[in-house]
C-alpha positions in Angstrom: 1.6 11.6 -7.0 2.6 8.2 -7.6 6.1 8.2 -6.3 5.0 10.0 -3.3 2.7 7.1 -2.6 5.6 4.4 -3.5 7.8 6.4 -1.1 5.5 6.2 1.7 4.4 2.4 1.2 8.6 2.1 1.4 8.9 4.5 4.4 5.7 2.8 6.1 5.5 -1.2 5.2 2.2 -2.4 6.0 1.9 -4.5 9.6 1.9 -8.3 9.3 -2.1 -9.0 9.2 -4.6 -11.3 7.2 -6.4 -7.4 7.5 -3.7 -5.3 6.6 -3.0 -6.9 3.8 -6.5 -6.9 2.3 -6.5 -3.1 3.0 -2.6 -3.4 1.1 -3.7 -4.9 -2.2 -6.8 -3.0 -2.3 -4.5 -0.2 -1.8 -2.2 -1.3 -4.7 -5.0 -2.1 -7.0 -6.5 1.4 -6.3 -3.0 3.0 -7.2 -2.6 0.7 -10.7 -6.0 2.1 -11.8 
């Protein structure tokens, strides 16, 4: 599960945004859990 979600954070880079890159790290700290 995990590498499918590190290959699609790779395939997909999250857009340039003060937004985006809340929903990013809340996204990576979800994942580290």
């Amino acid at each position: 599960m995990c590498q499918k979600v590190h290959e699609k954070q790779k395939a997909k880079p999250p857009p340039l945004g003060y937004r985006s890159i809340r929903s990013f790290q809340l996204r990576k700290l979800g994942s580290a859990l």
